[in-house]
N, C-alpha and C positions, 0 to 999 in steps of 0.2 A: 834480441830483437823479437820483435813479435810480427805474426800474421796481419797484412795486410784486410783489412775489413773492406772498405768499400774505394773506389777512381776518386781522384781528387779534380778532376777533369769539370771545365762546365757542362752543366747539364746538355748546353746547346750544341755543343764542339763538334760532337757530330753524329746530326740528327735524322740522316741519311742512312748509316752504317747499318750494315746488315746486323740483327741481333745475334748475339751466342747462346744460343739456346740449349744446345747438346754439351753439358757440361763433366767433366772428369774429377770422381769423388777419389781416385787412386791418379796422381799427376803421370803422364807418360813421360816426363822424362825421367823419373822413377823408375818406371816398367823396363824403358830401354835398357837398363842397365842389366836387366833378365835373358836380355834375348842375347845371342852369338854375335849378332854385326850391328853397333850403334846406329849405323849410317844407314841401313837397309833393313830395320828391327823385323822380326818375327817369333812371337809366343808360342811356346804349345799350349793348349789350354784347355783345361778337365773340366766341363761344368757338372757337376756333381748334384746337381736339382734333376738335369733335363737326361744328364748320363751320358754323355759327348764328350767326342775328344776333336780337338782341331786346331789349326792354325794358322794364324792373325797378324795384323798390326795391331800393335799396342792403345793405336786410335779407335780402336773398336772395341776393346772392352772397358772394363770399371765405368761406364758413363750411362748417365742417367739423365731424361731433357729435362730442363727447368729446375736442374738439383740445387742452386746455389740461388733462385731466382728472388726474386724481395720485393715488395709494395711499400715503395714509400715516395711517397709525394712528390713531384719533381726531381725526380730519377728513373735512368731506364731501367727496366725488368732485371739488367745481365749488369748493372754497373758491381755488384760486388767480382761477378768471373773474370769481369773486367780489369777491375783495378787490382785481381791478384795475380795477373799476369807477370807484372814487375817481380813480386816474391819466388815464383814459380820460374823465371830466366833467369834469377841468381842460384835458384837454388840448384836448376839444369849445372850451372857452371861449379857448384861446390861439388856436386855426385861427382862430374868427370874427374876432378881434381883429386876426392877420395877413391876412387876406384882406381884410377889411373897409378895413384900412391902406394895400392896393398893396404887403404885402410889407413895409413896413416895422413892426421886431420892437423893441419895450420890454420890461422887465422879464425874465422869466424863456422869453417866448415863444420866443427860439430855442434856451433850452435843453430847452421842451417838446417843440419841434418835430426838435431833435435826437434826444432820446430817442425817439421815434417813427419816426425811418430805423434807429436803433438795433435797437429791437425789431423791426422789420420785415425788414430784413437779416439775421435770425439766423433767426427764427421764423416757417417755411413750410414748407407742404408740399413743397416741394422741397428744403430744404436736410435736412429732417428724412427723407429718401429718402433721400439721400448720404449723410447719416449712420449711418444703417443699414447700408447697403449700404457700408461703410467698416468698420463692427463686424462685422457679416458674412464680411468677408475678414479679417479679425482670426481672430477662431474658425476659419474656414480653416486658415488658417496655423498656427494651435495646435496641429489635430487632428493637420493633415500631419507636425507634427513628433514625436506621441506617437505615430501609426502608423506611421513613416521606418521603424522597423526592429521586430523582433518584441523583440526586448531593450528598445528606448524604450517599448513597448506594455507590456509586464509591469511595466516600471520606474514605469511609470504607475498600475499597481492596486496596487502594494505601498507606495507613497508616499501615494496617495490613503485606500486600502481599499475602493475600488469596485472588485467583480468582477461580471462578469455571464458564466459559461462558455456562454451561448448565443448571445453573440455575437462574433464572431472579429473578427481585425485586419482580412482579408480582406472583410468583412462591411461594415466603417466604410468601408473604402476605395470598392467601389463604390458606398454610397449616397450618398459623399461626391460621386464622380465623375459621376452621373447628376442631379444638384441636381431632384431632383422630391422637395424638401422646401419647404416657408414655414417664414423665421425670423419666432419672434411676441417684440415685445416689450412691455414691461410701460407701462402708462400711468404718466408722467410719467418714460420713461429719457431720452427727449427734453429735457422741458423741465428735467431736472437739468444736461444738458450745455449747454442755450442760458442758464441764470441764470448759468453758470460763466462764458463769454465775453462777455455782456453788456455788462460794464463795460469791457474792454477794447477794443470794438469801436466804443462810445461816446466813450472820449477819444480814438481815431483819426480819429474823423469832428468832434468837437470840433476839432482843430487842424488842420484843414484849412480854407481857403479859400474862403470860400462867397460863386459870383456869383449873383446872382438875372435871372431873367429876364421878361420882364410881354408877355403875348400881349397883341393890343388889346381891349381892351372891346366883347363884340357879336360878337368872333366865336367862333368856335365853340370853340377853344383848345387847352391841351395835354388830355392821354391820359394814364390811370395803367392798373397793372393788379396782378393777383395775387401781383406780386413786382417792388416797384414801387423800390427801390433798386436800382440799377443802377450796377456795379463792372465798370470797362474798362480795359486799357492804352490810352492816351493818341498812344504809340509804333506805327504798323503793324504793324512787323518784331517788336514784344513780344507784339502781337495775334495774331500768325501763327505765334506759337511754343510750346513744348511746358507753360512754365510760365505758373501762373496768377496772376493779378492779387490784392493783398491791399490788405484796407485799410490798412495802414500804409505800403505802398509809393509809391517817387515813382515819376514818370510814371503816375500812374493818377489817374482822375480818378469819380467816383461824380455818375451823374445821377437828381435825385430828383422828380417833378413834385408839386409842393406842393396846385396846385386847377386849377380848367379856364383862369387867367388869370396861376399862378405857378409856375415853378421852380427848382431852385435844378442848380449844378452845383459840386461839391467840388474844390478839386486843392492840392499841397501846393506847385507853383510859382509860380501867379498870384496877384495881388493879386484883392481883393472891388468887382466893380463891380456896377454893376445894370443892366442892356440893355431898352431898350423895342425889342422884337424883330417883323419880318413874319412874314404869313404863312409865309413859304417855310422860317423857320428853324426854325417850331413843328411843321410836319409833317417837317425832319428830328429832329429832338427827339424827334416823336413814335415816327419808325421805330424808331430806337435804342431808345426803351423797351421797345417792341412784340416788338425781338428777345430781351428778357429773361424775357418774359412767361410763364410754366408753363401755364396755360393761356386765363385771359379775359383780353379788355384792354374796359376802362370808358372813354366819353367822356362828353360833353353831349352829341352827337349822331350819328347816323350819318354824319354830315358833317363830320364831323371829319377832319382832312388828313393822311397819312404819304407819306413822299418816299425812297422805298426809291432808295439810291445808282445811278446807271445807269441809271435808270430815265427815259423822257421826260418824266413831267408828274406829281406827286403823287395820291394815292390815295384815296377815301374808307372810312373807319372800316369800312362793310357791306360793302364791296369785300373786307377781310379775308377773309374767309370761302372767299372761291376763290386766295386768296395763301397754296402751299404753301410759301413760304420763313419760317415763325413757328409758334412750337411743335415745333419738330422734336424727339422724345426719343429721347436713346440707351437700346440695349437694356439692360437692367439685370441683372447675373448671379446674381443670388437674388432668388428670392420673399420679401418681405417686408415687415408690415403690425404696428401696433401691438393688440396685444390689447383691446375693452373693459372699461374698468374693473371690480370686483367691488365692491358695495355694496351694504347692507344698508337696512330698507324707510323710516330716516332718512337717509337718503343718505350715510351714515360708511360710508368705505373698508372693505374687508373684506380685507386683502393677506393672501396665501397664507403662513403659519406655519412650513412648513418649513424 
């Protein structure tokens, strides 16, 4: 099955409805499955930017407003958050069914549960930063080459028909060189580039080898966090080196924490077992997630164990907080942020006509 992209709903059906604005790039009923009591969830939670520890409903973090939002013509702003509600209440009912199980998956459960490392591997705030910041050097490079010479510059307004004599070659160049500019982009240039790779990133993680691992029952378990698919060489010497790991690649293996008592680990050379794992292996488990993490990591409790390599004796969850080796961000070499949406006082997109 695949992800849901946009309602199939008339545009008009209902044009009253309050919009959804605040939308969930990690789904809660994902998260729930982290906390002690489904029915009454509560997270511990490390944020490891701000250096806090606290705890939450599951509705209050991973969520970012207007993350999912789209301009396109005759639809409201929220019809994609919309229309993936459907995917997101089957897929609530596959978790309980595989937790409930120990991990063991009938029916369509692991290709539910696929598509959801799926979507979650593509669709973050952090990959949606790189990716900017990727198109961003893009247009770099484009200007560089229309400014390279003053003949490439002219060759540029008489091909195009944009002249502006108020502003010189000279002109582009140093605003280019000082970047105290923010690139803005338009709601949903994101999520047009992550429905494109979607599918492809799902049959890679499809054909890969999935071991399950089962923390014991009672104790306090694995850890997920804001970017909870985690893709590694396998290899040290691959780890250590200048190219990055992909999901289709061998020697890589993707670790994914399913709930506070399940995970799974991908790779494309081992066979599929299932481990009833210690303590000691759950808080390395946990560190490795923890390094992937953009910014919170969610447990069932502060008490939760990570076992940073080198280290003498594993760590507790709240202990995060003064542990400057997680979350480290590189400096980013453009400003830039997505624009919010434009809509009108039925919540239908209003995209710029020009």
């Amino acid at each position: 099955m695949a992800l849901v992209a946009m309602s199939n709903a008339p545009v008009g059906a209902a044009p009253n409805a309050v919009l959804a604005r605040n939308h969930h790039f990690v789904p809660q009923c994902y998260l729930r499955g982290f906390a002690k009591l489904r029915q009454k969830p509560r997270l511990s939670v490390v944020d490891l930017k701000q250096k806090k520890y606290f705890e939450t409903d599951p509705a209050n973090v991973a969520v970012e407003r207007d993350f999912n939002a789209i301009e396109v013509k005759g639809h409201r702003i929220d019809a994609f958050e919309r229309g993936s509600s459907q995917f997101e209440g089957d897929l609530a009912e596959s978790l309980r069914r595989i937790i409930s199980n120990d991990g063991v998956m009938s029916g369509n459960d692991r290709t539910y549960l696929l598509n959801l490392a799926a979507m979650m591997a593509i669709k973050n705030p952090r990959m949606r930063r790189t990716m900017q910041q990727h198109h961003a050097e893009i247009y770099e490079k484009y200007i560089q080459l229309i400014t390279n010479t003053e003949e490439s510059f002219s060759d540029f307004h008489t091909k195009t028909g944009i002249s502006n004599n108020k502003i010189t070659r000279d002109d582009i160049i140093a605003f280019l060189e000082k970047k105290n500019f923010t690139l803005e982009f338009a709601p949903g240039f994101n999520l047009s580039i992550e429905l494109k790779v979607f599918e492809p990133v799902l049959q890679m993680l499809a054909t890969r080898k999935w071991s399950l691992l089962r923390a014991r029952k009672g104790s306090n378990g694995f850890v997920t966090t804001d970017h909870p698919v985690c893709l590694r060489w396998v290899d040290p010497k691959l780890a250590s080196g200048w190219r990055p790991p992909g999901f289709g690649l061998n020697r890589t293996e993707v670790l994914f924490p399913i709930s506070r008592y399940l995970a799974w680990i991908g790779s494309f050379e081992h066979r599929e077992v299932t481990l009833d794992v210690p303590e000691s292996v759950v808080a390395q488990f946990n560190c490795s997630v923890m390094a992937f993490a953009d910014r919170q990591v969610y447990g069932s409790s502060g008490d939760c164990t990570y076992h940073v390599p080198g280290d003498a004796k594993p760590r507790r969850l709240r202990e995060a907080t003064k542990d400057s080796r997680f979350a480290q961000t590189q400096p980013s070499r453009f400003k830039v942020k997505t624009r919010p949406p434009r809509f009108d006082a039925n919540g239908l997109a209003t995209p710029d006509q020009k």
